[in-house]
C-alpha positions as CSV (number, residue, x, y, z in Angstrom):
1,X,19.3,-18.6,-18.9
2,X,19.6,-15.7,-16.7
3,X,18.7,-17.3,-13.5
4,X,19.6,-20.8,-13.1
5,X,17.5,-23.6,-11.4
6,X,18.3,-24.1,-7.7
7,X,19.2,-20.1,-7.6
8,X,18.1,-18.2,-4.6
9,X,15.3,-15.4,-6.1
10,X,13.6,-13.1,-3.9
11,X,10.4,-11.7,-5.7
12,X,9.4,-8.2,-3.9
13,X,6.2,-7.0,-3.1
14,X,5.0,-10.1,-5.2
15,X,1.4,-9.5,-4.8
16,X,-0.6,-13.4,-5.2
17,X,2.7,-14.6,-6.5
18,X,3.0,-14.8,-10.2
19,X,6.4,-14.4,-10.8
20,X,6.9,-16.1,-7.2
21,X,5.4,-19.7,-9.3
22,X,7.2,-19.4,-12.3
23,X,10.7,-19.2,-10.5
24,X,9.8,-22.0,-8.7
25,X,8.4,-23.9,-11.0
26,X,11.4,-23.5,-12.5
27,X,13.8,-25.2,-9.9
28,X,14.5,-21.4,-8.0
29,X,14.1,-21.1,-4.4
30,X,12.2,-18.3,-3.6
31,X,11.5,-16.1,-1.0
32,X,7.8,-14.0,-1.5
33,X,7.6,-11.1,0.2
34,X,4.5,-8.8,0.6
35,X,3.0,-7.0,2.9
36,X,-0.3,-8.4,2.2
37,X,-0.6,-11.5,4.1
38,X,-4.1,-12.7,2.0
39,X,-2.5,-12.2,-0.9
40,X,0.9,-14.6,0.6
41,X,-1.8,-17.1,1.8
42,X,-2.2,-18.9,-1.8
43,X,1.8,-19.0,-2.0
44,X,2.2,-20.7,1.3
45,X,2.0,-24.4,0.3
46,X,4.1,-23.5,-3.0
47,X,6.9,-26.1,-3.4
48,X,10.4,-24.0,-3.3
49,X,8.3,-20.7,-1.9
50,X,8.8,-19.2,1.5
51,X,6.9,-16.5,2.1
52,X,7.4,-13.3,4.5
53,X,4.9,-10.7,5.0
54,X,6.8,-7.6,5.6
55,X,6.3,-4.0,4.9
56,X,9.4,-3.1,3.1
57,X,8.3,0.5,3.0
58,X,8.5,0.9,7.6
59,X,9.8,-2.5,8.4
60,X,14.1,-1.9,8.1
61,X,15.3,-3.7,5.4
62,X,15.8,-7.6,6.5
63,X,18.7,-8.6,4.1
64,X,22.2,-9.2,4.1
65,X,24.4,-7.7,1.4
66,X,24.6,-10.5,-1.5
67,X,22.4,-12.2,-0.2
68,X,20.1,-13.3,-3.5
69,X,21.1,-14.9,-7.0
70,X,17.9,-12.7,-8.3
71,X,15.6,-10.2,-7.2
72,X,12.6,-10.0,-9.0
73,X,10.4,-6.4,-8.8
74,X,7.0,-6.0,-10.8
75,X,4.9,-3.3,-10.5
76,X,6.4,-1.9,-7.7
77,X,8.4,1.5,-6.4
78,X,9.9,2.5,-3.1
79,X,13.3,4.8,-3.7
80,X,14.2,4.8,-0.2
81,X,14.9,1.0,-0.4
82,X,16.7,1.0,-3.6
83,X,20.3,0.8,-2.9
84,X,19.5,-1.7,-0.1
85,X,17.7,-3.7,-2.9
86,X,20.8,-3.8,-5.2
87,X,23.3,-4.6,-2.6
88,X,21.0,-7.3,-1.8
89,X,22.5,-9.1,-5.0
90,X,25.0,-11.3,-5.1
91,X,28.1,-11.0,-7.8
92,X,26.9,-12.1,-10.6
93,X,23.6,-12.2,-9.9
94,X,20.6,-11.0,-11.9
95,X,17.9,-8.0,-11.5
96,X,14.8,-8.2,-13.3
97,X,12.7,-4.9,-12.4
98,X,9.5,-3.7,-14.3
99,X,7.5,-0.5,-13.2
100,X,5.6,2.5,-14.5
101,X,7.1,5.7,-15.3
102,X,6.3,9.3,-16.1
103,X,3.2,9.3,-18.4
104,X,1.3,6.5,-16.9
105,X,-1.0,9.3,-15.2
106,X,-2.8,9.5,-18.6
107,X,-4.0,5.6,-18.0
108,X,-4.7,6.0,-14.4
109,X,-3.2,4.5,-11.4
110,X,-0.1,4.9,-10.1
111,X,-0.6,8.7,-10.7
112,X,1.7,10.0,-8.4
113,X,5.2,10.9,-9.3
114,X,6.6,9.3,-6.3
115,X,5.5,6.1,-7.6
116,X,6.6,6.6,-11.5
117,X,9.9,6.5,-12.8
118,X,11.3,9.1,-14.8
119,X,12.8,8.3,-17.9
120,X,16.4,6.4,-17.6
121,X,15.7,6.3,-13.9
122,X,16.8,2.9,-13.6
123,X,19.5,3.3,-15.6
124,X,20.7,5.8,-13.6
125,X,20.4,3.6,-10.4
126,X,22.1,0.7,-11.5
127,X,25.1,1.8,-13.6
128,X,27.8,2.1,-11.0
129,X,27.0,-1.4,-9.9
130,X,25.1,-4.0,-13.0
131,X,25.6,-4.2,-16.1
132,X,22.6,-4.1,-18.2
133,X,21.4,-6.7,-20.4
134,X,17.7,-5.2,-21.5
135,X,16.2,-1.8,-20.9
136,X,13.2,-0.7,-22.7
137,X,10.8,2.4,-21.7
138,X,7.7,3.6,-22.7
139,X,4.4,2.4,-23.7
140,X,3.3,-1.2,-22.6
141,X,0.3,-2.3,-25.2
142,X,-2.4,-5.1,-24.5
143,X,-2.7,-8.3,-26.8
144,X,-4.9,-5.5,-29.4
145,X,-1.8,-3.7,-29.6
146,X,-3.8,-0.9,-27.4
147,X,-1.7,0.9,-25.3
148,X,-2.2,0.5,-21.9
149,X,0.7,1.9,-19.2
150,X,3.9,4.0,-19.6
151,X,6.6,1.4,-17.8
152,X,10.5,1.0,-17.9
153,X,12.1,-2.4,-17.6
154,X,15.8,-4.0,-17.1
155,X,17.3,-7.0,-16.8
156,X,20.9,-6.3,-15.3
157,X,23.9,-8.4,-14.0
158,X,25.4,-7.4,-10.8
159,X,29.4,-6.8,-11.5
């Protein structure tokens, strides 16, 4: 198991928090963080869930180097808070990041190139510093086996 019970996870820009309730359904203390306080609302009386509504994007970034066991990222993309992101993980501790890439345009939304990854972008950002475990790009396909997004995803252990 990648991230232990009792582990410090911080899940960002976790939206109503799916991953948020797994984790800590799981025994994982977790800290939510969104910038959408309606969405944090249903999160607040979670057992092992703190929530913080923040705007990661203007706000400066609020955490201490090694400061998380795991950071959990899902359908989400801000470059200028990366490296702050990964130093946010502690030795030994886990990244589990999942977003759209180049090509997603021809599904629809995000469009925008400053919201895709291009290909082995994450790979690229976290070589110097975790070592991977999982990466898998391209097509993401619906329980018909439809496709349905253009996404990368990694599971990494910080060195």
């Amino acid at each position: 198991m990648l991230i232990a019970p009792a582990s410090g996870v911080i899940d960002v820009a976790c939206g109503h928090g799916r991953h948020a309730r797994f984790f800590a359904g799981r025994g994982a203390r977790v800290t939510a963080v969104d910038r959408d306080a309606a969405a944090l609302q249903s999160l607040a009386t979670t057992h092992n869930v703190s929530v913080e509504c923040r705007d990661i994007e203007t706000d400066a970034w609020p955490y201490a180097p090694s400061s998380f066991d795991a950071i959990i990222v899902c359908n989400y993309l801000w470059r200028p808070r990366f490296t702050a992101l990964l130093a946010t993980i502690k030795p030994g501790g886990v990244l589990l990041y999942e977003t759209f890439m180049d090509g997603n345009e021809r599904y629809g939304k995000p469009s925008r190139p400053d919201f895709l990854l291009r290909s082995n972008e994450l790979l690229t950002l976290t070589r110097d510093t975790l070592r991977v475990i999982a990466f898998e790009e391209g097509d993401d396909f619906d329980a018909a086996a439809q496709p349905f997004a253009v996404k990368q995803k990694i599971a990494a252990i910080k060195r």
